[in-house]
gemmi code that builds the backbone of each chain (N, CA, C; Angstrom):
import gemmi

chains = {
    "A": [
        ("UNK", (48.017, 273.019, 169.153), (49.462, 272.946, 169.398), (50.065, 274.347, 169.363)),
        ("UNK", (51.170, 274.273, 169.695), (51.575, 275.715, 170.064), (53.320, 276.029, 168.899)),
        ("UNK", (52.888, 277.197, 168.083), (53.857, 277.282, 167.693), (54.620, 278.896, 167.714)),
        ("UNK", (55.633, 279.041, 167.791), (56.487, 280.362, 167.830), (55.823, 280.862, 165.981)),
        ("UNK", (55.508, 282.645, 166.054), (55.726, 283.341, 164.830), (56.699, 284.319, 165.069)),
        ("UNK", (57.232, 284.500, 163.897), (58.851, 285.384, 164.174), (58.650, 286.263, 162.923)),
        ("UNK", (58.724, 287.685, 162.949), (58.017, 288.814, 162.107), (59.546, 289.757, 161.789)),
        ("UNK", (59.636, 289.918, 160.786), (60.774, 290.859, 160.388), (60.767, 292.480, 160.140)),
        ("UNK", (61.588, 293.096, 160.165), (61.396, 294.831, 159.686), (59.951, 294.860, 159.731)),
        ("UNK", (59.193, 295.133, 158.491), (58.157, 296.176, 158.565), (57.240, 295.797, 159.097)),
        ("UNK", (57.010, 294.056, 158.893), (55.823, 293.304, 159.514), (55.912, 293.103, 160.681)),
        ("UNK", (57.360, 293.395, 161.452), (57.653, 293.629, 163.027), (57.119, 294.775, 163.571)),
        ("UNK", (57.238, 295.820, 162.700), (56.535, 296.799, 163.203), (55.066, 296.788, 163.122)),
        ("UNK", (54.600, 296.593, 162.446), (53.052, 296.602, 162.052), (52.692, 295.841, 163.746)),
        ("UNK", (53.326, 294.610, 163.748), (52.858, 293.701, 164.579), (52.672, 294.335, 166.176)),
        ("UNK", (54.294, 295.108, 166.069), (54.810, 295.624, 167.458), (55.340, 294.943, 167.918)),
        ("UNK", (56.006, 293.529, 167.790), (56.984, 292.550, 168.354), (57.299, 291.613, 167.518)),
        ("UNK", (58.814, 291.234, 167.372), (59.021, 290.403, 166.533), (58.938, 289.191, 166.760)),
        ("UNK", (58.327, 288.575, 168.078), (57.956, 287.370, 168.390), (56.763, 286.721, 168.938)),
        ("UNK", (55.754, 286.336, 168.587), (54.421, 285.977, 169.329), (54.344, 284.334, 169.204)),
        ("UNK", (54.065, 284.075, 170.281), (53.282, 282.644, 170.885), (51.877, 282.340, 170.031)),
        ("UNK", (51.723, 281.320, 169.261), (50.303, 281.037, 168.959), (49.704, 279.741, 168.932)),
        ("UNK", (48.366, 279.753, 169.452), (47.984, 278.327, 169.667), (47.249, 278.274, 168.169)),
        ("UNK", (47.615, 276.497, 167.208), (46.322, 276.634, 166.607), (46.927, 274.834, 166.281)),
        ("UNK", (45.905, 274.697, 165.107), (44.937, 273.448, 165.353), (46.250, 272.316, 164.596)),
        ("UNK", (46.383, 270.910, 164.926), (46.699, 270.534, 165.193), (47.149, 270.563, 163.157)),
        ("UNK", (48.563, 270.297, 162.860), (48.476, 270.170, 160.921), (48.302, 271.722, 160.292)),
        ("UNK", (47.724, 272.464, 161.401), (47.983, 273.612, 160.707), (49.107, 274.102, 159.764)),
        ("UNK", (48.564, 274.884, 158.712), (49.954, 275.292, 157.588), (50.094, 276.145, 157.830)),
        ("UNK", (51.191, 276.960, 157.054), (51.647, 278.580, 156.884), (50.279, 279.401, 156.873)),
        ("UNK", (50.237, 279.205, 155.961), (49.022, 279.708, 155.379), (48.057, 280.238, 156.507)),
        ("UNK", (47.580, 279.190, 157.222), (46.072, 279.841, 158.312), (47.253, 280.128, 159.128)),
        ("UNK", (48.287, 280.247, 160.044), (48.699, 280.981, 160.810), (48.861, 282.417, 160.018)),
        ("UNK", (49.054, 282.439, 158.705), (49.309, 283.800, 158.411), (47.576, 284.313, 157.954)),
        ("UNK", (46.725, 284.201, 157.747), (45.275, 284.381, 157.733), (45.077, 285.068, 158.996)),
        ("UNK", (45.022, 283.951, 159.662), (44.527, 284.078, 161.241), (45.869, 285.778, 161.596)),
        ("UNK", (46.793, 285.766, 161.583), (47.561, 287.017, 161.755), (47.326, 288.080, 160.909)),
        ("UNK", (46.800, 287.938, 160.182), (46.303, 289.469, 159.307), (44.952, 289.378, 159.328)),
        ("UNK", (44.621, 288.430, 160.050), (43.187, 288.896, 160.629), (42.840, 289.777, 162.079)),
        ("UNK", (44.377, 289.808, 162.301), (44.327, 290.347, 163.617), (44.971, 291.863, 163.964)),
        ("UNK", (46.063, 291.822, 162.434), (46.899, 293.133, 162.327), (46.510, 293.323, 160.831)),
        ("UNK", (45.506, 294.106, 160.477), (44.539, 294.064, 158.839), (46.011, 294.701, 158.171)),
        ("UNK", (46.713, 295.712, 158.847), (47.872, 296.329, 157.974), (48.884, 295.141, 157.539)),
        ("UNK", (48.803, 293.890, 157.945), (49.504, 292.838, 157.464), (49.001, 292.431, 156.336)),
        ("UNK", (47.562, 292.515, 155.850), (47.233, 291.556, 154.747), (47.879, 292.335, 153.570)),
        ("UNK", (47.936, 293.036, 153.231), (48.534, 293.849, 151.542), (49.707, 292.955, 151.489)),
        ("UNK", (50.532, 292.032, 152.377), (51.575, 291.909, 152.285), (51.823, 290.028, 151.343)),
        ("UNK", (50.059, 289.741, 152.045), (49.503, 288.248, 151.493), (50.499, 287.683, 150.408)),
        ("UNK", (50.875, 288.481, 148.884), (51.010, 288.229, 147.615), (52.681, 288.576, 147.356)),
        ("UNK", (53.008, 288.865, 148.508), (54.403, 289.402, 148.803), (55.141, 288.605, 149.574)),
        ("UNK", (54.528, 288.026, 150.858), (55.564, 287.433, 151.416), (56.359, 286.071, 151.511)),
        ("UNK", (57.707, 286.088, 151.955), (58.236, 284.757, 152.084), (57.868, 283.930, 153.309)),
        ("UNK", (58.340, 282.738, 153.428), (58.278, 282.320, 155.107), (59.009, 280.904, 155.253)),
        ("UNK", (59.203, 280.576, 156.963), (60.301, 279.877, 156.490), (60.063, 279.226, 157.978)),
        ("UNK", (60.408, 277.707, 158.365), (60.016, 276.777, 159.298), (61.603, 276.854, 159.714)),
        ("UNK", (61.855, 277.300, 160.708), (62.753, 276.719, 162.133), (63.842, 277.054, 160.859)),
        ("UNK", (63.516, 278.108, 160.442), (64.943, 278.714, 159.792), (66.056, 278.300, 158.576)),
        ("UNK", (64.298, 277.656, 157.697), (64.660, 277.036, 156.680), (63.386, 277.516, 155.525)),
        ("UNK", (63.794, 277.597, 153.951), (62.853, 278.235, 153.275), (61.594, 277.351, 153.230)),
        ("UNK", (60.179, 277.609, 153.024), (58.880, 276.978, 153.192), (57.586, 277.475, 152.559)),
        ("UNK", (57.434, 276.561, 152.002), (55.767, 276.963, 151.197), (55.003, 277.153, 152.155)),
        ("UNK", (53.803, 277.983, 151.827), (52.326, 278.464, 152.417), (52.071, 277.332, 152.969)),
        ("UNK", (52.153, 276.032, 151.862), (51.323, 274.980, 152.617), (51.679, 274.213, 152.936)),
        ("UNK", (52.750, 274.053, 153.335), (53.844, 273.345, 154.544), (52.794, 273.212, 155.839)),
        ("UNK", (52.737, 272.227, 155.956), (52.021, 271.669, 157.745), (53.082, 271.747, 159.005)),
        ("UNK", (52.716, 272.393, 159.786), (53.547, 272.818, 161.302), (53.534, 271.428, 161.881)),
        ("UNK", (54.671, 271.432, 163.490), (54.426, 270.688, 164.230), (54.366, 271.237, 165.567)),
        ("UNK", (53.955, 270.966, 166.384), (54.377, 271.581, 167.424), (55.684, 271.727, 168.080)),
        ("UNK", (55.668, 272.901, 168.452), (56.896, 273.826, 168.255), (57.904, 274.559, 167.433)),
        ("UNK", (57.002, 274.018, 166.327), (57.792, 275.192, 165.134), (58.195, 276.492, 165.337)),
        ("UNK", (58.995, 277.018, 164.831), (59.132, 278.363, 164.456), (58.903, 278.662, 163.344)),
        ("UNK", (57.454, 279.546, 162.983), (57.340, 279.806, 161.676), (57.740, 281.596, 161.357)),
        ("UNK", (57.848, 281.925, 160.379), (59.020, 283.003, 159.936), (58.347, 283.663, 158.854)),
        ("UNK", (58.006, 285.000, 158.765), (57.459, 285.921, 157.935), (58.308, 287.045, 157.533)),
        ("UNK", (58.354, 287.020, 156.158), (59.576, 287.607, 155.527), (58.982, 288.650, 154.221)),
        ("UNK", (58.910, 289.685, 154.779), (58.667, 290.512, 153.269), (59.280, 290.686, 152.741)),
        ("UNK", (59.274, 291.692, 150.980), (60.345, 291.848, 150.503), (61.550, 291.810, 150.885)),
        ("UNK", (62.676, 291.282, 150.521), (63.800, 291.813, 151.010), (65.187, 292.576, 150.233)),
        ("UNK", (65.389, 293.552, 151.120), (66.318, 294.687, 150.705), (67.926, 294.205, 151.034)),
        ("UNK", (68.418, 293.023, 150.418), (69.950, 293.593, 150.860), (70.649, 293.787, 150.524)),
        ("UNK", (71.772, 293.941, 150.960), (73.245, 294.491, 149.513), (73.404, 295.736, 150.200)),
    ],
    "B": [
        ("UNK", (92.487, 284.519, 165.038), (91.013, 284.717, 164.622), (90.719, 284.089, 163.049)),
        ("UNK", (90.016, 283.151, 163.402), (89.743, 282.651, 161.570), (88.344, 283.590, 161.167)),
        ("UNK", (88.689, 284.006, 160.509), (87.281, 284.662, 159.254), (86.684, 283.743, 158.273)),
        ("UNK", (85.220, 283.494, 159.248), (84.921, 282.037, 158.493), (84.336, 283.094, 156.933)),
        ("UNK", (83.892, 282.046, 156.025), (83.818, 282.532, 154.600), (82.621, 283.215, 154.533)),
        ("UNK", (81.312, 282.530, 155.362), (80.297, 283.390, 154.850), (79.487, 283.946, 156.303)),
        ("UNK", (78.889, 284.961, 156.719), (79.147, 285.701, 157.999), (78.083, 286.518, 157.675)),
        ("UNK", (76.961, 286.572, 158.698), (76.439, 288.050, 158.839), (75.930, 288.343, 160.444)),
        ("UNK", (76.185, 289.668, 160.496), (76.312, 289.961, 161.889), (76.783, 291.836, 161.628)),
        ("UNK", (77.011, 291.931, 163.120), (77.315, 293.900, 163.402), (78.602, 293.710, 162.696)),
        ("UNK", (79.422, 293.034, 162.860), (80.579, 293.644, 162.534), (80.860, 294.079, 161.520)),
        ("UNK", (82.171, 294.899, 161.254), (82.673, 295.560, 160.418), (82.905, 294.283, 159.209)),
        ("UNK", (82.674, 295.066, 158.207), (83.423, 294.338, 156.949), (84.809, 294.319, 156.997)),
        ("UNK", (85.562, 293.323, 157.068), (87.192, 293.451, 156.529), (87.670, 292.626, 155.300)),
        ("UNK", (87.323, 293.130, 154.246), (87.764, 292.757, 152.768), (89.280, 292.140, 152.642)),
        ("UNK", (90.182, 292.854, 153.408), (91.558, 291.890, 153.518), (91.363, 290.537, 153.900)),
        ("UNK", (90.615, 290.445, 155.448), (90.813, 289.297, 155.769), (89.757, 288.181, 155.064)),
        ("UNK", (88.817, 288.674, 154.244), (87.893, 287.914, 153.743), (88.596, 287.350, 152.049)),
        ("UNK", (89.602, 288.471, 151.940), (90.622, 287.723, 150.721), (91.926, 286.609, 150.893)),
        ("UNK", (92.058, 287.174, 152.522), (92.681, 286.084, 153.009), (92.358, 284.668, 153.158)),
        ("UNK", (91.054, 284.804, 154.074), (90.177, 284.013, 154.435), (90.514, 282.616, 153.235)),
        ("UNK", (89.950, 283.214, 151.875), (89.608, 282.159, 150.731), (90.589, 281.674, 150.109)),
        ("UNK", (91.839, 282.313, 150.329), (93.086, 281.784, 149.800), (93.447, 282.092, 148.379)),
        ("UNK", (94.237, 281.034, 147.937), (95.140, 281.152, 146.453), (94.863, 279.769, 145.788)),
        ("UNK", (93.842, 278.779, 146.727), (93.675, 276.969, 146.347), (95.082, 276.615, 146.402)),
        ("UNK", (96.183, 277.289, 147.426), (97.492, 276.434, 147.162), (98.007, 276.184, 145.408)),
        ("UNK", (97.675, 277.713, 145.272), (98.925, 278.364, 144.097), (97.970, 278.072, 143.145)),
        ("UNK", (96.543, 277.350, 142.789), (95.895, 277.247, 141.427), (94.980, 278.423, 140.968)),
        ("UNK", (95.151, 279.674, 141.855), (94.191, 280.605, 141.415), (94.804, 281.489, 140.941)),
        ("UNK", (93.964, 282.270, 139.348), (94.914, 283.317, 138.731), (94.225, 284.570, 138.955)),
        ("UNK", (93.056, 284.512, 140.123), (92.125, 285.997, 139.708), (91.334, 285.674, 140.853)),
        ("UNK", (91.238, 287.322, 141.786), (90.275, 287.098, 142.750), (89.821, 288.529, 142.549)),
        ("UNK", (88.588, 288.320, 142.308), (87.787, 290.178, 142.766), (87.130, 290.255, 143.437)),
        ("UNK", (86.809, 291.195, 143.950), (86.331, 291.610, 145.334), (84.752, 292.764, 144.805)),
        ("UNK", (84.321, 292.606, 145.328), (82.879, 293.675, 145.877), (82.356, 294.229, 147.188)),
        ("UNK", (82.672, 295.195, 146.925), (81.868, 296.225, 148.659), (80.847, 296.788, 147.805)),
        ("UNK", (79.561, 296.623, 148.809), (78.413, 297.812, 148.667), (78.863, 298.403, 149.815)),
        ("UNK", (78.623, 299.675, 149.281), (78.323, 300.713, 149.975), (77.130, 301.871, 150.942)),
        ("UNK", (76.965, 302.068, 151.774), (76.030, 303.116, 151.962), (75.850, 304.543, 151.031)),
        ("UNK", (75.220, 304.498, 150.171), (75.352, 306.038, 149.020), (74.061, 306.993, 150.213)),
        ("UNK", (74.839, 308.328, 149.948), (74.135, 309.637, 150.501), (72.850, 309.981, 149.704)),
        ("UNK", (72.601, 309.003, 148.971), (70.737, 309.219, 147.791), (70.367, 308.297, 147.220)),
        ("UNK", (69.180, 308.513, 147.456), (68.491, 307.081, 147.015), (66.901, 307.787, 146.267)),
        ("UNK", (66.353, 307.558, 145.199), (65.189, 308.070, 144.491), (64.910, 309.131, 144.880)),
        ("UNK", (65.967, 310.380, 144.968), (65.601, 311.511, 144.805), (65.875, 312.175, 146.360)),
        ("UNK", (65.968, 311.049, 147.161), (66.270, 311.505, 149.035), (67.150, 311.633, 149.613)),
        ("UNK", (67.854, 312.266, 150.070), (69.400, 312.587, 150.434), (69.142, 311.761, 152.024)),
        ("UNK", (70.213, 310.552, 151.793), (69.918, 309.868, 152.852), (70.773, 309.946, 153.804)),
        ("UNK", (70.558, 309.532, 155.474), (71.599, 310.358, 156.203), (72.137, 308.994, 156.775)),
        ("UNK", (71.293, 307.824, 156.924), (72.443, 306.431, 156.959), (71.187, 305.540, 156.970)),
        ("UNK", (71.587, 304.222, 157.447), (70.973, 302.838, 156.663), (70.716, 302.496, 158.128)),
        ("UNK", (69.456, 301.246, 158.771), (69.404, 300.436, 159.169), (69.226, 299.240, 158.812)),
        ("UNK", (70.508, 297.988, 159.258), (69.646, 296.543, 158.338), (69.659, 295.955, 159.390)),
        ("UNK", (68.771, 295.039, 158.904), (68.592, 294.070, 160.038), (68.499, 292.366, 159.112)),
        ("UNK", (68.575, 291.275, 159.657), (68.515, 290.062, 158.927), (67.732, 288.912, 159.520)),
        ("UNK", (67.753, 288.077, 159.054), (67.382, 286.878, 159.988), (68.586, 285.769, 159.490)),
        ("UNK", (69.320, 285.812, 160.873), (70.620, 285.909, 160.710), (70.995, 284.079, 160.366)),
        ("UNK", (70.361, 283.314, 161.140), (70.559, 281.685, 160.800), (70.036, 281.459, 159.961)),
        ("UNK", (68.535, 282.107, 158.850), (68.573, 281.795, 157.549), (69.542, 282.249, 156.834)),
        ("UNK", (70.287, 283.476, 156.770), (70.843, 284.182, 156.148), (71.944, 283.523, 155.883)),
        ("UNK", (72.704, 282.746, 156.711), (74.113, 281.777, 156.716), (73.317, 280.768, 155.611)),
        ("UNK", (72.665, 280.112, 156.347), (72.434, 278.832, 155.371), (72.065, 279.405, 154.067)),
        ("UNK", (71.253, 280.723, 153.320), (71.008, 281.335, 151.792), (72.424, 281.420, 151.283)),
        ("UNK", (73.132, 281.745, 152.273), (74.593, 282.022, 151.656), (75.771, 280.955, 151.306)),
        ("UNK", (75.099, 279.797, 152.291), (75.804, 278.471, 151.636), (75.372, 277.891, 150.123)),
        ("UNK", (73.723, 278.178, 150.263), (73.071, 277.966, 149.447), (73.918, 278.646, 147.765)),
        ("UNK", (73.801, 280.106, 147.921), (74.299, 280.520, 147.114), (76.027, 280.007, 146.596)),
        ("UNK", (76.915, 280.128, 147.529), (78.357, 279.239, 147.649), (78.300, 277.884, 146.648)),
        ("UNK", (77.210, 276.950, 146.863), (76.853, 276.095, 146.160), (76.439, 276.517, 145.055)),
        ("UNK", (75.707, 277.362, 144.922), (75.218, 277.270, 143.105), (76.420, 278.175, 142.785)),
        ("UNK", (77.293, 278.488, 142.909), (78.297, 279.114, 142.306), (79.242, 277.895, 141.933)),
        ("UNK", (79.722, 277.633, 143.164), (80.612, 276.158, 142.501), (80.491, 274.942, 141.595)),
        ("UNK", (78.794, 274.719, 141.496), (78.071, 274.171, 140.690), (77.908, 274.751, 139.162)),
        ("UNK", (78.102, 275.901, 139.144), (77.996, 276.796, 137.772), (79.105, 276.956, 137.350)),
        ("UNK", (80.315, 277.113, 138.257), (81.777, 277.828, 137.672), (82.774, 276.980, 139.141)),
        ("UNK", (82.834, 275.431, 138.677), (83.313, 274.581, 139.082), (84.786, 274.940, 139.736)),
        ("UNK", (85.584, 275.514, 138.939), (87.050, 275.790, 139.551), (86.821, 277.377, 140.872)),
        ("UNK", (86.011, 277.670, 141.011), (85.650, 279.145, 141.617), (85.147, 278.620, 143.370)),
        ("UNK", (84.834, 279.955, 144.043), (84.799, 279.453, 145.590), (84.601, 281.128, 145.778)),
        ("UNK", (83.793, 281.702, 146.529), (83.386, 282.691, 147.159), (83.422, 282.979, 148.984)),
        ("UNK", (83.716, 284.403, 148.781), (83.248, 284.493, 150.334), (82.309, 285.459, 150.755)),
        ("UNK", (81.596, 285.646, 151.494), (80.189, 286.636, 151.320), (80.232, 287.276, 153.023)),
        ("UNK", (80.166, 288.164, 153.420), (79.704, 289.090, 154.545), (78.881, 290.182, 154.075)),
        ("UNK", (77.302, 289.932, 154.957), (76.618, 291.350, 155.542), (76.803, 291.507, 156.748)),
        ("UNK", (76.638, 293.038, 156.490), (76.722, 293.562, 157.742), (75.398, 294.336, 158.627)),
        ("UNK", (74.916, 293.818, 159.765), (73.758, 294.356, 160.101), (73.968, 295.412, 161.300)),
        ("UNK", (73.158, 296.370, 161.287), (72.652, 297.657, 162.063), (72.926, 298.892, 161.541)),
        ("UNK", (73.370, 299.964, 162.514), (73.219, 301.420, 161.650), (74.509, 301.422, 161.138)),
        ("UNK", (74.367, 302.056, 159.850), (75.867, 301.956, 159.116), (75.884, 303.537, 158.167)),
        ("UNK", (76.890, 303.978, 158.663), (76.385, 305.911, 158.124), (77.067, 305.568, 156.644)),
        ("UNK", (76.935, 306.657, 156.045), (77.135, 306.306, 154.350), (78.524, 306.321, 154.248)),
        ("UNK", (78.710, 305.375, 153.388), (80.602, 305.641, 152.879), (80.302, 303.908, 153.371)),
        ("UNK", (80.096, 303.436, 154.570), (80.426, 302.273, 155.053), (80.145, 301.350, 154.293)),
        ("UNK", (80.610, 299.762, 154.461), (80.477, 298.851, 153.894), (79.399, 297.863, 154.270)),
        ("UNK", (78.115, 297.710, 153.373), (77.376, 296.908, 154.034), (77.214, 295.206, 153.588)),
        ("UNK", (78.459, 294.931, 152.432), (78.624, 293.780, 151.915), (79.636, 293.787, 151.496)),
        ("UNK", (80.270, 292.747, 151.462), (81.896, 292.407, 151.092), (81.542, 290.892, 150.470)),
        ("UNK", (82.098, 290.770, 149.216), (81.942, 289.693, 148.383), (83.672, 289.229, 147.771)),
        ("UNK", (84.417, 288.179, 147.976), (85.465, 287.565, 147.299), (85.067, 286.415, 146.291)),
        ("UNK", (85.018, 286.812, 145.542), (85.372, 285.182, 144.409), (86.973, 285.008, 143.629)),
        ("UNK", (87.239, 283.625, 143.813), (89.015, 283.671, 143.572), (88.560, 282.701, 142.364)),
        ("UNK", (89.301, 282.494, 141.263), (89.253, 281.018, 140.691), (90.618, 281.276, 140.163)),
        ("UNK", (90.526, 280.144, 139.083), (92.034, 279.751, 138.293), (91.629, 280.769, 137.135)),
        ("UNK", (90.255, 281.681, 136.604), (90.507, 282.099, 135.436), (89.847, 283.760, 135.608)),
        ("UNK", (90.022, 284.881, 134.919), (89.136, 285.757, 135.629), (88.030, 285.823, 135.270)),
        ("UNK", (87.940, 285.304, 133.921), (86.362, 285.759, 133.670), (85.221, 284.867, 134.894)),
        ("UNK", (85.775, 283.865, 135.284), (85.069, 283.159, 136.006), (84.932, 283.973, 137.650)),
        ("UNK", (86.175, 284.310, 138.225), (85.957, 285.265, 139.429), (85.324, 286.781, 139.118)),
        ("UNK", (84.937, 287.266, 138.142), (83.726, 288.440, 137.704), (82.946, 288.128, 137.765)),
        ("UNK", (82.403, 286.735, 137.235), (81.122, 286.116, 136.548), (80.408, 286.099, 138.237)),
        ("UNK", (81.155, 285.060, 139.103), (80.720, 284.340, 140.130), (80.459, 285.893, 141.451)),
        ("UNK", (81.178, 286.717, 141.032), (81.348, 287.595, 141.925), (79.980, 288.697, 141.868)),
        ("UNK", (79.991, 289.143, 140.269), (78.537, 289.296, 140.371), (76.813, 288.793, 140.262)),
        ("UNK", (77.154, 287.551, 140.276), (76.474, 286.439, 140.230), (75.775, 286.722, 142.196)),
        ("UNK", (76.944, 286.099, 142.558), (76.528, 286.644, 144.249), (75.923, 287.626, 145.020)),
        ("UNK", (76.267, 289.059, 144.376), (75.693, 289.941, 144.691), (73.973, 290.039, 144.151)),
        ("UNK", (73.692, 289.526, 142.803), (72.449, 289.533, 142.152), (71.808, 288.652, 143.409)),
        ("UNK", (72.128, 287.744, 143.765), (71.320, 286.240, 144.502), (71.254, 286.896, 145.539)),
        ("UNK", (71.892, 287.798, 146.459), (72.245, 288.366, 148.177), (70.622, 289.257, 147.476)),
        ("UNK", (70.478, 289.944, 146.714), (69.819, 290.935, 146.437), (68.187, 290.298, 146.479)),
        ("UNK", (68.089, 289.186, 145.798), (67.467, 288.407, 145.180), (66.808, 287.542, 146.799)),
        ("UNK", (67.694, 286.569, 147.400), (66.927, 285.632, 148.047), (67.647, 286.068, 149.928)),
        ("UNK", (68.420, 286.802, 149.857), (69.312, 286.763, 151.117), (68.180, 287.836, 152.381)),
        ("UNK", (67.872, 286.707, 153.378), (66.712, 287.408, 154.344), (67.316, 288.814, 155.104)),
        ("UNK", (67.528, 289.356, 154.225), (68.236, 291.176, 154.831), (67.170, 292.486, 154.670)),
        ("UNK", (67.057, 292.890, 154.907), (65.998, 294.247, 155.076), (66.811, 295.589, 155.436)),
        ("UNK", (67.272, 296.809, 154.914), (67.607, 297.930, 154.859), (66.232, 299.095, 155.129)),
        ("UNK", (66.263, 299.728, 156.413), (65.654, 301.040, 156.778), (66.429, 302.268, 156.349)),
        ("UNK", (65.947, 302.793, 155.679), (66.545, 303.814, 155.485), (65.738, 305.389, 155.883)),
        ("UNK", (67.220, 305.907, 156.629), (66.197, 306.791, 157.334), (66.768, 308.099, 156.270)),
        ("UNK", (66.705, 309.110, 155.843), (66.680, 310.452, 155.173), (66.273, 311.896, 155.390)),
        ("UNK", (66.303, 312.552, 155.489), (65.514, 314.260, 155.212), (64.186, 313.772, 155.219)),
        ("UNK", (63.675, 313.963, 156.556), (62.136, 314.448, 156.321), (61.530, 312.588, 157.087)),
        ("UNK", (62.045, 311.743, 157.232), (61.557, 310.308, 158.026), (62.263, 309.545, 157.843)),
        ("UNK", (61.595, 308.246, 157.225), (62.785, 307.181, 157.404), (61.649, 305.761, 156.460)),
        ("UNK", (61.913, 304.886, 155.760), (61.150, 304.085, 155.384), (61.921, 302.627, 155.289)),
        ("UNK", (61.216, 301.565, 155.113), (61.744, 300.290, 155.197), (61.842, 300.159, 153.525)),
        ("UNK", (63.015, 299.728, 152.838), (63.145, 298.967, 151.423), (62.520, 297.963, 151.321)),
        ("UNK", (61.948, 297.788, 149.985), (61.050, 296.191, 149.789), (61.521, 296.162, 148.539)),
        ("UNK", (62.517, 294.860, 148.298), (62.609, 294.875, 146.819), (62.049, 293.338, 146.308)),
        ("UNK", (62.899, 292.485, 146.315), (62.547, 291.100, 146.123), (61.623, 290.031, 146.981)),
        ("UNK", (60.373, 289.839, 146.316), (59.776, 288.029, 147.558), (60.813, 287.275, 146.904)),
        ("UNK", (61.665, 286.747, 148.311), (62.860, 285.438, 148.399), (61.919, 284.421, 147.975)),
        ("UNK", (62.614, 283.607, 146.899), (62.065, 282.497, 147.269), (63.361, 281.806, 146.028)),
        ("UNK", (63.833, 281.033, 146.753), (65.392, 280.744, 146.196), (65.375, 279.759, 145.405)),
        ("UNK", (63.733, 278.743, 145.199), (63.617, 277.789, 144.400), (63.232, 278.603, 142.758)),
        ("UNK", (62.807, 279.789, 142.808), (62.441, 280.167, 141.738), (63.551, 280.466, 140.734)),
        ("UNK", (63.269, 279.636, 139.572), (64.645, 279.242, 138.853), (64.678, 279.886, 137.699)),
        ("UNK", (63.643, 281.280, 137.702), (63.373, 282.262, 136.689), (64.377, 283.072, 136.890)),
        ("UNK", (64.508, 283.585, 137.973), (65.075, 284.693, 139.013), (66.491, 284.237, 138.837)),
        ("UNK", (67.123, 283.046, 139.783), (68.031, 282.228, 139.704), (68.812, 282.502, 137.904)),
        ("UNK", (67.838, 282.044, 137.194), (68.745, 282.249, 135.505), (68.894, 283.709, 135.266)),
        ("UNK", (68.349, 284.101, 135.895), (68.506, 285.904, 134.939), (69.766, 286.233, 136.073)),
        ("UNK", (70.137, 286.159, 137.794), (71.233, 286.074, 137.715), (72.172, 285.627, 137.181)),
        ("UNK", (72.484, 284.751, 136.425), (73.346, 283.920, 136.068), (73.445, 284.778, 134.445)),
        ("UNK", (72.291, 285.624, 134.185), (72.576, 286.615, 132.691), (73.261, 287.633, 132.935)),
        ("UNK", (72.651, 288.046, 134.032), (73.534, 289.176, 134.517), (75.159, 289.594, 134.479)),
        ("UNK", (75.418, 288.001, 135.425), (76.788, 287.517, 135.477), (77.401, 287.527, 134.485)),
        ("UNK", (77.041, 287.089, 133.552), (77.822, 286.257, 132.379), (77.522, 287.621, 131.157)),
        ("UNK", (77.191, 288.737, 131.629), (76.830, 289.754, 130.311), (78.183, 290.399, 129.739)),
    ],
}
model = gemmi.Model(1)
for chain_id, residues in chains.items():
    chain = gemmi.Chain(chain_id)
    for i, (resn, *xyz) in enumerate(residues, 1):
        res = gemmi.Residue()
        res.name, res.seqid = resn, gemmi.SeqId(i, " ")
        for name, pos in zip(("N", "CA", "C"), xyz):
            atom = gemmi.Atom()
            atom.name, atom.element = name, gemmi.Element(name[0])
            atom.pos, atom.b_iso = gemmi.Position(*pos), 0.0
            res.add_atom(atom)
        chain.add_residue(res)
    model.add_chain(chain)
structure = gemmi.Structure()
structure.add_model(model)
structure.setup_entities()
């Protein structure tokens, strides 16, 4: 199934775009989409124990199960104020 | 133009209309304070020359309702209004504007810095800061708005 990943500040950069298309397996969680993505950009993994994330723009555990067409959401630290 | 209560986006901060915005509750409020952050010219030792933020702007509304709620839930007679502001913002500028009004003041202090701890804490915002010599991304807090460790020590903060 196919779901939207949406990457913020630093992990946007690492990535080089703050939006990528990804196919994966059907129940997939947070979790292996974010595996499978720092398996692909290694400067993403340090971030493993750090980051937030969040389904179609709502807060979400690692092991939250996708559906197709989610938007899933990767959020590092955040700086605001 | 209505200035809805909680807002993030380019625009400018306007602290008047965001005191406007929240009102007086039709004459029951005795105390409203206000909070601007600012852009400061140094940060750990780096003379900084201005800020980039950026957000994720439809979580960021709903963290901020979120927060709106645990305020009114904590300090029942009280009501807040919250704006960030995202992109380049040179120093002096305002990159948050916070109103809390209630009927008492200790309660519009409490709630007011209560808000700012939680924006700091769970609000999906990210600050680049560029300085003398490059520029680096801030990492302070992993959001995670259920954590009710975090959540109470704002609420110590507030109430110190």
């Amino acid at each position: 199934m196919r779901v939207t990943v949406r990457l913020f500040a630093r992990l946007r950069d690492i990535a080089g775009t703050s939006e990528l298309p990804r196919e994966v397996a059907p129940g997939a969680t947070i979790a292996a989409v974010w595996r499978e993505l720092a398996g692909e950009y290694p400067d993403l993994a340090p971030y493993e124990r750090s980051i937030s994330s969040a389904v179609n723009a709502d807060y979400a555990r690692m092991d939250h199960e996708l559906r197709e067409g989610d938007e899933v959401a990767f959020l590092p630290p955040v700086s605001g104020g | 133009v209505t200035t809805p209560l909680l807002a993030i986006g380019p625009s400018r901060v306007d602290i008047d209309a965001l005191v406007s915005a929240v009102g007086n509750a039709g004459g029951a409020d005795g105390a409203v304070v206000t909070f601007l952050g600012l852009v400061r010219n140094h940060n750990q030792g780096r003379r900084v020359l201005y800020l980039e933020y950026e957000a994720f702007e439809l979580l960021g509304v709903k963290t901020f309702e979120r927060i709106a709620d645990e305020v009114v839930r904590r300090w029942p007679d009280t009501r807040i209004a919250l704006h960030h502001r995202t992109g380049r913002l040179d120093i002096g500028e305002a990159s948050v504007a916070i109103v809390a009004a209630s009927a008492h003041r200790s309660n519009a202090y409490a709630a007011c810095r209560y808000t700012i701890e939680r924006v700091k804490q769970i609000a999906p915002v990210w600050k680049r800061e560029f300085f003398d010599g490059g520029d680096v991304w801030i990492e302070g807090a992993t959001a995670d708005p259920d954590d009710e460790a975090a959540r109470t020590q704002a609420e110590r903060v507030a109430c110190a």
